[in-house]
MMTF fields as JSON, N, C-alpha, C and O atoms, coordinates in Angstrom:
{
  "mmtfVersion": "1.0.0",
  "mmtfProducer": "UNKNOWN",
  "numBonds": 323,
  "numAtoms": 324,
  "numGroups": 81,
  "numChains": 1,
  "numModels": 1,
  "chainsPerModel": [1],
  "groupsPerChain": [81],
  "chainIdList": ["A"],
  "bondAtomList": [4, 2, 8, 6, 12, 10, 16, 14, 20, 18, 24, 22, 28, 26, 32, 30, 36, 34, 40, 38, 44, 42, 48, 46, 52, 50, 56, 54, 60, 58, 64, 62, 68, 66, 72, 70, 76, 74, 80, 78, 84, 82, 88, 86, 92, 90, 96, 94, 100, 98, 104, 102, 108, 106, 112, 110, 116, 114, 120, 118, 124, 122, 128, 126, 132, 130, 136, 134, 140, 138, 144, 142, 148, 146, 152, 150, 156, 154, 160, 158, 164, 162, 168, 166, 172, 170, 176, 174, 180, 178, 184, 182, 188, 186, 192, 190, 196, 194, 200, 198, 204, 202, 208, 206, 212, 210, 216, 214, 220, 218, 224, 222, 228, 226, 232, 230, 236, 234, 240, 238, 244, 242, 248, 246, 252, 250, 256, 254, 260, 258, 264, 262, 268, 266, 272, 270, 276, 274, 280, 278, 284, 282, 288, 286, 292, 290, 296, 294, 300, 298, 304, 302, 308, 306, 312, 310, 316, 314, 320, 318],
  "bondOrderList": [1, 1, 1, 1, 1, 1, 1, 1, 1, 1, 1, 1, 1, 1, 1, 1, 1, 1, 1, 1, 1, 1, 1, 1, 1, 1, 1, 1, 1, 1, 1, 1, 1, 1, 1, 1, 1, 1, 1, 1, 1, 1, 1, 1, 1, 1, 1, 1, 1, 1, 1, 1, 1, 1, 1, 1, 1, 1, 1, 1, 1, 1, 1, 1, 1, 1, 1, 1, 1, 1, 1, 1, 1, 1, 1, 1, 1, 1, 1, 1],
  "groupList": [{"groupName": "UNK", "atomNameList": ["N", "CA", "C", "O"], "elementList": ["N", "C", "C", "O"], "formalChargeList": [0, 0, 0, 0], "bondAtomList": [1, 0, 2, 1, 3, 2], "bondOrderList": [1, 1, 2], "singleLetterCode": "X", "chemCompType": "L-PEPTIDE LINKING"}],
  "groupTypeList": [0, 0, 0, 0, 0, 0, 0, 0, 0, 0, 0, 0, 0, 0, 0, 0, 0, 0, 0, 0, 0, 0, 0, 0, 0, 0, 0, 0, 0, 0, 0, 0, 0, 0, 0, 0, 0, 0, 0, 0, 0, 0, 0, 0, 0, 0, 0, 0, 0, 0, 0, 0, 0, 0, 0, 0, 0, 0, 0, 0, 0, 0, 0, 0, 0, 0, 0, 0, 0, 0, 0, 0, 0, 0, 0, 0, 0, 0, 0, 0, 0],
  "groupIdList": [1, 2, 3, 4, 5, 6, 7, 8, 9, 10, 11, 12, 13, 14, 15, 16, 17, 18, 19, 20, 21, 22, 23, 24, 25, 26, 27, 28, 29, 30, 31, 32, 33, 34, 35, 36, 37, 38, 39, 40, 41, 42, 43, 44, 45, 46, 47, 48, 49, 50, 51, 52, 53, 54, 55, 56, 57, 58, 59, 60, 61, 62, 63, 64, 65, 66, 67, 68, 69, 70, 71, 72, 73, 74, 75, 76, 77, 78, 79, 80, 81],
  "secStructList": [7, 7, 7, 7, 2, 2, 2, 2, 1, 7, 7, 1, 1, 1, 7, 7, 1, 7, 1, 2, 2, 2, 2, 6, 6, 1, 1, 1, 1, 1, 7, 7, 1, 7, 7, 1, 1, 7, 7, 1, 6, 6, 6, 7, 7, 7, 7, 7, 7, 1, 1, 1, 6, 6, 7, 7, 7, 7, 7, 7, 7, 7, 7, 7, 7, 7, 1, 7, 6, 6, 7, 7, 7, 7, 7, 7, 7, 7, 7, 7, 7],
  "xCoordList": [19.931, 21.375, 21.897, 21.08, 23.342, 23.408, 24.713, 25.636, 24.27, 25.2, 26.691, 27.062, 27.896, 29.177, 29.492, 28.941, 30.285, 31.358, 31.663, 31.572, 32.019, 32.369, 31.648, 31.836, 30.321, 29.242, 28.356, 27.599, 28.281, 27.251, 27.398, 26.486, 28.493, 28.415, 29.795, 30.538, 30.024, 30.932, 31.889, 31.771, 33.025, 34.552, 33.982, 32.822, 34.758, 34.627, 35.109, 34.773, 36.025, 36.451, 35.312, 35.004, 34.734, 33.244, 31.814, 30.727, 31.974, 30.59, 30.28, 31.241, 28.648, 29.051, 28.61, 28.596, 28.224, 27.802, 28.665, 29.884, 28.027, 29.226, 29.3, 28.642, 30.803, 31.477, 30.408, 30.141, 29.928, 29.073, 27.798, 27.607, 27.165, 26.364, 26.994, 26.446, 28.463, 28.877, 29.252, 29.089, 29.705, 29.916, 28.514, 28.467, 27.734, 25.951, 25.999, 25.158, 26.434, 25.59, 27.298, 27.577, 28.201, 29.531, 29.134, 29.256, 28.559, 27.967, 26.486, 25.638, 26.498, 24.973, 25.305, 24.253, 26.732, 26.887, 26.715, 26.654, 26.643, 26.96, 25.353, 25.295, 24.043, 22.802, 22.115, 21.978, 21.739, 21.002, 19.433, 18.828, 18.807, 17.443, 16.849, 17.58, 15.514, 15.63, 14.794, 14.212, 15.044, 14.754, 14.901, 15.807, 13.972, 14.44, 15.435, 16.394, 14.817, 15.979, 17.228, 16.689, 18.471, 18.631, 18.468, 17.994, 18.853, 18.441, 18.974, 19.284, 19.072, 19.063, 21.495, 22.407, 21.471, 22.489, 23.374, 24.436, 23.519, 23.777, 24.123, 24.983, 23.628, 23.629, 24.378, 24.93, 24.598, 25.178, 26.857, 27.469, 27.5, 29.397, 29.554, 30.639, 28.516, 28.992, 29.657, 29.603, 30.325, 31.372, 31.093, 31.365, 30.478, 30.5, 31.796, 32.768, 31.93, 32.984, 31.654, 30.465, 32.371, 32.298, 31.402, 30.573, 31.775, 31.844, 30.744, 30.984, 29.601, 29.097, 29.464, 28.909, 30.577, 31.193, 31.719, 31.339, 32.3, 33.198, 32.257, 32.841, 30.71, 29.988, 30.171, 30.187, 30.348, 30.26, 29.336, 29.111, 28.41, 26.822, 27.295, 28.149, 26.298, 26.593, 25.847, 24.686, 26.556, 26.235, 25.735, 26.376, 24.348, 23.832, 23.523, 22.884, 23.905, 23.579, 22.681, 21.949, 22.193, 20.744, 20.579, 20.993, 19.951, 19.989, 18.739, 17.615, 19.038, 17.799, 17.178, 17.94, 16.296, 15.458, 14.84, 13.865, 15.772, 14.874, 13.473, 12.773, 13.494, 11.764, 10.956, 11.492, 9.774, 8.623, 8.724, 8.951, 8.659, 8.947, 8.095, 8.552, 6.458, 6.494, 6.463, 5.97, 7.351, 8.131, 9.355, 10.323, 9.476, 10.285, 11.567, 10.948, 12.676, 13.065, 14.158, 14.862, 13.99, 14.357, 14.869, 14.69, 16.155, 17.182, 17.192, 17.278, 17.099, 17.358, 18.864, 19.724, 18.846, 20.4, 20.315, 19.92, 20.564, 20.708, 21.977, 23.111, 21.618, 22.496, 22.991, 22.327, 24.936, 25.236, 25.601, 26.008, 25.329, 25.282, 26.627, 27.263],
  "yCoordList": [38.317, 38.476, 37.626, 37.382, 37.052, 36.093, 36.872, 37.589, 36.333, 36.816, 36.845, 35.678, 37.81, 37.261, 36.36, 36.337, 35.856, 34.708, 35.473, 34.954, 36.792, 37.398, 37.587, 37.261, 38.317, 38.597, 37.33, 37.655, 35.897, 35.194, 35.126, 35.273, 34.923, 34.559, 35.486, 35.936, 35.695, 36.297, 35.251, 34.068, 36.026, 35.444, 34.444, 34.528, 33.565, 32.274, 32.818, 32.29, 34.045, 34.361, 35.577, 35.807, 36.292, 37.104, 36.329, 36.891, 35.106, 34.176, 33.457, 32.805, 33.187, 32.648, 31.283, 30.326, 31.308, 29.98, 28.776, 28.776, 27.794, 26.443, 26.484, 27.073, 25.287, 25.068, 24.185, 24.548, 23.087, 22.391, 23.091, 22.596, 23.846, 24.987, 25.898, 26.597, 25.796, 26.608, 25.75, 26.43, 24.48, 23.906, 23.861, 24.242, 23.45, 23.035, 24.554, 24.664, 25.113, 26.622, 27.275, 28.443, 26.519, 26.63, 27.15, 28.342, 26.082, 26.61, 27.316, 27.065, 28.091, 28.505, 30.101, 30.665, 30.93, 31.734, 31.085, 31.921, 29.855, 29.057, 28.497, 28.052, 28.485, 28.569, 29.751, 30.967, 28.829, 29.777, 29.857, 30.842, 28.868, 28.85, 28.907, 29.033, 28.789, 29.1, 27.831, 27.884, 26.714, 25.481, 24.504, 23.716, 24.751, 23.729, 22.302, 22.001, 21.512, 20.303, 21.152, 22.104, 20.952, 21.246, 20.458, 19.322, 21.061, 20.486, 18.786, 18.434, 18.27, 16.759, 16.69, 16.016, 17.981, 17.959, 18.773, 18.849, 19.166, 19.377, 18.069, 18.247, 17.226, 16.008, 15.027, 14.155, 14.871, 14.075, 14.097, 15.162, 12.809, 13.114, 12.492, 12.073, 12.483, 12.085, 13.315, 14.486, 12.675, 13.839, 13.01, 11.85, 14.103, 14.353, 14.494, 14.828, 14.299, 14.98, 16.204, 16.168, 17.117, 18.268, 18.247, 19.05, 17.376, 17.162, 15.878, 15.169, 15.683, 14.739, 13.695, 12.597, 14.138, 12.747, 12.133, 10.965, 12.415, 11.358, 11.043, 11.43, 10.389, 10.167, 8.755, 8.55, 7.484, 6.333, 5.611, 5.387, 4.926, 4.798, 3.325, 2.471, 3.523, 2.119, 0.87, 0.868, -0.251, -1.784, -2.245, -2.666, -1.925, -2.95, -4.561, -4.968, -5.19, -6.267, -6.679, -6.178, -7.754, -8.582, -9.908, -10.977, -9.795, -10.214, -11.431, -11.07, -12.706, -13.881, -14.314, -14.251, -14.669, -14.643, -16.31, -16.885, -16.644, -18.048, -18.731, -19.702, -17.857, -18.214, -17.18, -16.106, -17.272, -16.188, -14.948, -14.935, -13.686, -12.594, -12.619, -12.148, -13.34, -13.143, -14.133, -14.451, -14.389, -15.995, -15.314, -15.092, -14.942, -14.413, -15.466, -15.886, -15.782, -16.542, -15.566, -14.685, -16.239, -15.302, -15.905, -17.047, -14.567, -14.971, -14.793, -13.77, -15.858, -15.625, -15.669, -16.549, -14.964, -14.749, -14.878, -13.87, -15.715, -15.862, -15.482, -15.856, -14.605, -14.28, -15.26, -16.283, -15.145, -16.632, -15.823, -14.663, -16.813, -16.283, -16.013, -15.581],
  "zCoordList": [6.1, 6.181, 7.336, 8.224, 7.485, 8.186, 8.95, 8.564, 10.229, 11.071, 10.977, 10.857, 10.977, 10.722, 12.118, 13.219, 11.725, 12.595, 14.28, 15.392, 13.904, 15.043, 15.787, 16.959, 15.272, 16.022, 16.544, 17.459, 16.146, 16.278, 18.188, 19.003, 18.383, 19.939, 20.384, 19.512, 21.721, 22.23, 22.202, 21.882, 22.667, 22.845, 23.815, 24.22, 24.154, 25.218, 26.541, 27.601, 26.467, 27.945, 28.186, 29.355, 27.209, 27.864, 27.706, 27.836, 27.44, 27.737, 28.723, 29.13, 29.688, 30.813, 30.491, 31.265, 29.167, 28.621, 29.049, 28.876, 29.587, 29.555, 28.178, 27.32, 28.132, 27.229, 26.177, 25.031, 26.769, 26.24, 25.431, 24.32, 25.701, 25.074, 24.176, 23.323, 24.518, 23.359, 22.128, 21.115, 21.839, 21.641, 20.609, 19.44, 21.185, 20.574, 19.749, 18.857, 19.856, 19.274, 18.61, 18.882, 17.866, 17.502, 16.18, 15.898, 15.192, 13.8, 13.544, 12.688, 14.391, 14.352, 13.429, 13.13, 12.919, 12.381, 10.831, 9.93, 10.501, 9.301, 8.849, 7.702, 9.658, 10.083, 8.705, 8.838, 7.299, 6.538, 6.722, 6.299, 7.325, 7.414, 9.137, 10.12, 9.148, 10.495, 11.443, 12.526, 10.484, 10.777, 12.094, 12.367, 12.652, 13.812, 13.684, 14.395, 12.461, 12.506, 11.266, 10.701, 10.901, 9.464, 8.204, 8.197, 7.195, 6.164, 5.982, 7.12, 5.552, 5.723, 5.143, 5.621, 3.768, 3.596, 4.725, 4.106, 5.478, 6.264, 7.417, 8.28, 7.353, 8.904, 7.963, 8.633, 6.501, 5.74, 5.502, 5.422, 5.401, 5.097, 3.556, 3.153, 2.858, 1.001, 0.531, 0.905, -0.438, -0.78, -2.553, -2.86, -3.442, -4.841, -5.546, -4.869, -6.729, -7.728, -7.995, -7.676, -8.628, -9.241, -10.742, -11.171, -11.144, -12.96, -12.545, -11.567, -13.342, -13.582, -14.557, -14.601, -15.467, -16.221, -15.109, -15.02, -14.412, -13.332, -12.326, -11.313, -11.816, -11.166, -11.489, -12.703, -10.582, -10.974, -10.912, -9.723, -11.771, -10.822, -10.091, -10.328, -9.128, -8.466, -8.689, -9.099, -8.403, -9.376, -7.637, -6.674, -7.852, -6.285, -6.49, -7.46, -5.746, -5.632, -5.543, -4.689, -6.289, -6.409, -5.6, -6.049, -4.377, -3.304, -3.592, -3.942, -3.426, -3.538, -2.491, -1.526, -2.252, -1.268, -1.158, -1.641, -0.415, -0.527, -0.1, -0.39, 0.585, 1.65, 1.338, 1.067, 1.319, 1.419, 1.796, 3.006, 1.275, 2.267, 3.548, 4.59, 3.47, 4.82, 6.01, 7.092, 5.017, 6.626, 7.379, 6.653, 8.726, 8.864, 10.019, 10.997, 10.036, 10.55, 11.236, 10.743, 13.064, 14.138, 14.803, 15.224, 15.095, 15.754, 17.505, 18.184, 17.801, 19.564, 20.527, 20.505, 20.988, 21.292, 23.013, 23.6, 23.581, 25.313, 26.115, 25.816, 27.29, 28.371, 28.775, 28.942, 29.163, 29.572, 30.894, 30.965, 32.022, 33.836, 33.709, 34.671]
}
């Protein structure tokens, strides 16, 4: 069972938590597993349609390669004083 909203942490004026710690520990009432990292959808901002007819697939580009893959040609970039 998952903690309600109210209960996960105290009010901000009865916590002696810094702000910053509270902050880190804001969605931890929203916390379904007990996972050290979270789930991957969770750390993600894609946003779906609903309906899989309206999914558009995507047209990736076919990228040519003129040289060998393992020729690798490198870029040097110098500090100017």
């Amino acid at each position: 069972m998952r903690p309600s909203i109210s209960t996960a942490m105290p009010p901000a004026n009865n916590s002696p938590a810094h702000p910053a710690t509270r902050a880190l520990h804001a969605d931890d009432p929203l916390n379904q597993v007990t996972d050290v990292a979270p789930p991957i959808h969770l750390s993600t901002t894609y946003r779906y349609p609903n309906e899989p007819e309206d999914l558009i697939p995507s047209a990736d580009p076919v990228v040519r390669i003129s040289t060998h893959p393992s020729i690798h040609s490198y870029v040097y970039t110098y500090l100017l004083p």
